[in-house]
N, C-alpha and C positions, 0 to 999 in steps of 0.2 A: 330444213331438217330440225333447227332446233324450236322452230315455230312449231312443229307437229308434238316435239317432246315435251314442250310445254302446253301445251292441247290435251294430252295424256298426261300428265300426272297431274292436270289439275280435273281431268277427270275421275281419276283414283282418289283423290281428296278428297272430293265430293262423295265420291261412292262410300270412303273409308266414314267420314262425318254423318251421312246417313244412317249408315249400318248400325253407328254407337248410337243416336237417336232411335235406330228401332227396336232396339232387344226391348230394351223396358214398355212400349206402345206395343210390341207384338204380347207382351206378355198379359199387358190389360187386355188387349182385342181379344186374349185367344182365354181368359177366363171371361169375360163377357159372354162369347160364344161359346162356351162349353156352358153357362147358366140358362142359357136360351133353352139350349136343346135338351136341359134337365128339365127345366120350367114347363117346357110346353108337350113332353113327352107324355105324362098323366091328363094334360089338357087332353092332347087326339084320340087319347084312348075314351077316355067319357065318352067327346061330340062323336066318335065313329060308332060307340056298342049302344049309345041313348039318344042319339038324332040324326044318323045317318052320315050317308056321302055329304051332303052340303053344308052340316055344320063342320061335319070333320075337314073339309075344304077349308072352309071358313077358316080354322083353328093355325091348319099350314101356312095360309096367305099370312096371316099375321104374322107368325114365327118367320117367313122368309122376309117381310121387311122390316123383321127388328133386324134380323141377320145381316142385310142390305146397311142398317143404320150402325151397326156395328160398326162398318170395316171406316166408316168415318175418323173412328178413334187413330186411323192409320192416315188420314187425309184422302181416303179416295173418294174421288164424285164418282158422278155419273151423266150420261145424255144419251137418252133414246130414243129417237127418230124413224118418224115411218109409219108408226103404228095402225094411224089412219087408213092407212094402205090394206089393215086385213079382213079381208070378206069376214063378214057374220052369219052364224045359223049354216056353216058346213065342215065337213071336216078338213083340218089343217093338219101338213106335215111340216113342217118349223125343220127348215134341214141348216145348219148355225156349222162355221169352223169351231176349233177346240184349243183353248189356249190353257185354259187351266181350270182345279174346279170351281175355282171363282165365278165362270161363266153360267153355272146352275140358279143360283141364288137369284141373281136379276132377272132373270127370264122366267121365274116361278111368279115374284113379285110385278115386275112392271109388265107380264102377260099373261096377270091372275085371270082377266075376263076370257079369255080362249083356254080357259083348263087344260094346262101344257102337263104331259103326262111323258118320261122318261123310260129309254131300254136303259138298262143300267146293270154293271155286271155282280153277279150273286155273291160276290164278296162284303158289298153294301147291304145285302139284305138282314144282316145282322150285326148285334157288338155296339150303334152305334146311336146311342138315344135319339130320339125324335125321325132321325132319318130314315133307321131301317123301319120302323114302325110305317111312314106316309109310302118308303119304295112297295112295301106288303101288300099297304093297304087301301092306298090313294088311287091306285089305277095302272100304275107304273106296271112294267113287268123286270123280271130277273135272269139274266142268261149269263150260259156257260160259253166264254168265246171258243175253248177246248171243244168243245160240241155243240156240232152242229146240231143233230136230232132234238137236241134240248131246243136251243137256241132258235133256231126257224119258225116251229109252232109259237112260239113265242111271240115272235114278232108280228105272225097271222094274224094270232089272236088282241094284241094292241091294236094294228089295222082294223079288224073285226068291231073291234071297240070305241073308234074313234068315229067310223063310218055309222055306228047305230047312234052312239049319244052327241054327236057333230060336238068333238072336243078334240084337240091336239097331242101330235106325236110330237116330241122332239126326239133329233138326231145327229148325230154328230158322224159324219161317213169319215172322217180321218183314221178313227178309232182310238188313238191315242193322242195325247196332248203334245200341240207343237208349243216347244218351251225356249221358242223365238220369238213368236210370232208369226215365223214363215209359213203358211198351211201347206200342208201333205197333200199327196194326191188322195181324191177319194177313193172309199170302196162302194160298191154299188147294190151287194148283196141285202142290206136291210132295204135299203130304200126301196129296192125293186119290191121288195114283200109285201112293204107299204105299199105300195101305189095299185099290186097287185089287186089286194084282198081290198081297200078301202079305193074303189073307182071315183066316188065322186069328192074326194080332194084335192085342196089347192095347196099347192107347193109355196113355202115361203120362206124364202132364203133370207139367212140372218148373218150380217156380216160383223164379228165380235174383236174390236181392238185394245188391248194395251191390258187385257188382264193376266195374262202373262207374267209383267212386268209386277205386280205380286210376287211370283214366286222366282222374280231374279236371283234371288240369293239363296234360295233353295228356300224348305219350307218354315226356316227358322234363321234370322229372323226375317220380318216381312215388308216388302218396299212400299214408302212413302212417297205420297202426293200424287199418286196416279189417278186420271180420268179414263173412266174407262167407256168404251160406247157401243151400242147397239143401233146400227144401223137394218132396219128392215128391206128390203129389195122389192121391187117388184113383184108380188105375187101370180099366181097363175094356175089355170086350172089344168089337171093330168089328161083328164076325158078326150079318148081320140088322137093322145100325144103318143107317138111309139116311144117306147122307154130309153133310147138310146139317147133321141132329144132331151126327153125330159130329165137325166141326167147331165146332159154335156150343158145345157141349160141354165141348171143349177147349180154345179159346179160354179161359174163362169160370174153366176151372179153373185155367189159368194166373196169370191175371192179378188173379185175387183173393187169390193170396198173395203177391202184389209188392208192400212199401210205400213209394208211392213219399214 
């Protein structure tokens, strides 16, 4: 018993001596990144109305790995593994758990060659420099989880999208962010959309750990010396998979490389 209580408060210590360590480092990170997204807001607007989708692409990838280079100011790394693993020249459904928004930012950067392209809910599509401008413009779509009717064609039309210019969906079936780590059961309604309308895609389970552990302390200030990881799973192709499979599938592959 007193073994344990000294266990705990010297985990409290640690948590408390962090905390004081991080107000001032979250406060650097979080003007750094609010300069980014000033910075390169006028950038995307140029490359997208004076050379198109590829430069404007072009313009994003960079902004997401300064943003990526950012969160170093906080001590967190990174390891991505797997990569190898994703067919080239078709379309990808990137189906990833949800631990926080942290999880965006790397998967934009360290999966710039598969043009990962986001549902994202229509609160983002405004207000917020550089971001609502690439959710608009980049490929991304915006829905109202309130409605459906909105929301469905929506996701059609991302399928639709992905399946003609062989570029990727991400998704996140939780819906909301597990702020443990422990993943939620999936929901199955986007995904089925996806696979529906875009037949010849390979499913590619992305299993996301420890970035959560950011916003342990809520979203101010911000926790230190986290690594955080992308592991890739197994891909595979939907063609000829009853959707029941290929759900229970990917669930399965997810969430067994999560530790919570």
């Amino acid at each position: 018993e007193f073994h344990k209580k000294v266990l705990l408060l010297r985990e409290f210590l640690q948590s408390f001596m962090e905390k004081i360590v991080s107000y001032p480092l979250t406060i650097i990170y979080a003007l750094v990144f609010l300069l980014f997204l000033v910075i390169f807001h006028p950038i995307q607007w140029l490359c997208f109305n004076l050379f198109g989708y590829q430069a404007h692409k072009k313009s994003v990838d960079i902004l997401n790995g300064c943003l990526v280079r950012a969160t170093h100011i906080l001590g967190t790394t990174y390891e991505v593994k797997g990569t190898e693993k994703i067919p080239a020249g078709v379309p990808l459904i990137i189906v990833a758990n949800h631990q926080s928004m942290n999880d965006i930012l790397p998967i934009i950067w360290f999966l710039r060659k598969f043009h990962p392209k986001f549902i994202s809910k229509k609160e983002l599509g405004k207000g917020i420099p550089s971001v609502s401008y690439n959710l608009r413009h980049g490929g991304s779509v915006l829905i109202d989880r309130k409605d459906p009717k909105q929301a469905l064609p929506a996701i059609k039309g991302m399928a639709e999208y992905i399946q003609k210019h062989n570029r990727s969906a991400v998704i996140f079936p939780e819906g909301t962010r597990s702020k443990t780590g422990v993943p939620k059961k999936f929901s199955e309604n986007g995904l089925k959309i996806l696979c529906k309308f875009a037949p010849s895609a390979y499913i590619v389970p992305l299993s996301i750990n420890n970035s959560w552990r950011l916003d342990r302390f809520g979203k101010f200030p911000m926790g230190l010396g986290n690594r955080l990881t992308f592991t890739i799973q197994e891909p595979f192709a939907i063609k000829n998979i009853p959707f029941e499979e290929v759900m229970e599938r990917t669930e399965n592959a997810v969430t067994q490389g999560i530790k919570n």
